[in-house]
C-alpha positions in Angstrom: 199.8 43.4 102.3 202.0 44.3 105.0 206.0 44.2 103.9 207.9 41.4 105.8 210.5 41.7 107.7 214.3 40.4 107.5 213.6 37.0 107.6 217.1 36.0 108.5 216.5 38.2 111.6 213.7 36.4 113.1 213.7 33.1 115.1 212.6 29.4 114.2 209.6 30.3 116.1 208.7 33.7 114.5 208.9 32.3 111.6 206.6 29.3 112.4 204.1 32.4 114.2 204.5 34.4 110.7 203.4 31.1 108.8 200.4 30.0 110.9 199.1 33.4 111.0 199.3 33.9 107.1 198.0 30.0 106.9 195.3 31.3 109.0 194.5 34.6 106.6 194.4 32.6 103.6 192.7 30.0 105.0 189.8 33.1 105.7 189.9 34.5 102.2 189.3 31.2 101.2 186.4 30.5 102.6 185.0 34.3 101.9 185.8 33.3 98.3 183.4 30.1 98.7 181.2 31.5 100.4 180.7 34.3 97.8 180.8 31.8 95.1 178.0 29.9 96.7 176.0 33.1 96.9 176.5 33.8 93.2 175.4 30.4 92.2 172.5 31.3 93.9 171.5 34.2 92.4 172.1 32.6 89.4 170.0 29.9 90.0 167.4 32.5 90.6 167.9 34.0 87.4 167.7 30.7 85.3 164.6 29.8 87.0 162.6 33.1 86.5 163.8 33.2 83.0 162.8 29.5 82.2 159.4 30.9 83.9 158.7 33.5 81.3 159.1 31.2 78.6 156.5 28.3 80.4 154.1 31.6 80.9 154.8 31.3 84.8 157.4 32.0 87.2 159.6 28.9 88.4 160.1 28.6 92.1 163.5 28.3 92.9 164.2 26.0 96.9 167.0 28.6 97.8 167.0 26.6 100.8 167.6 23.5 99.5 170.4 25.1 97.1 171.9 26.8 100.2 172.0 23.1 101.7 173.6 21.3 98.8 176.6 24.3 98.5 177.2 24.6 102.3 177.6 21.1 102.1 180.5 21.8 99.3 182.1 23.4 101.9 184.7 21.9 104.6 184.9 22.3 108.3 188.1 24.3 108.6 188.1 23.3 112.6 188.4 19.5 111.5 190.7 20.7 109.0 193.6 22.0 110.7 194.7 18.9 113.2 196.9 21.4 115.4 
């Protein structure tokens, strides 16, 4: 992370430029973090199914599709989010 400067030093509008563009980085690591989150649900999902499966003596389909549906549905729309 980048050090910041003298905050005393810098005017009202730095500082509101400095605050939307860290807004605006955590805002993007927070949706990577969903978004990865999603993807591990997934896998798991995966996992349970195929191992549930083995112990019915066949291999459980998983809709990845239909899971991919429900968890991008979890996830806002930043755009209508942000009301700048």
């Amino acid at each position: 992370m980048d050090a910041h400067p003298d905050l005393s030093t810098l005017t009202d509008a730095q500082l509101k430029d400095l605050i939307r563009s860290l807004t605006d980085e955590e805002r993007e690591v927070s949706k990577q973090r969903r978004l990865l989150h999603g993807r591990i649900e997934l896998l798991k999902a995966e996992l349970v199914g195929r191992l549930k499966g083995r112990d019915e003596g066949e291999l459980s389909v998983v809709d990845l599709d239909a899971l991919s549906r429900i968890l991008a549905g979890r996830l806002p729309d930043l755009d209508k989010l942000e009301g700048d």
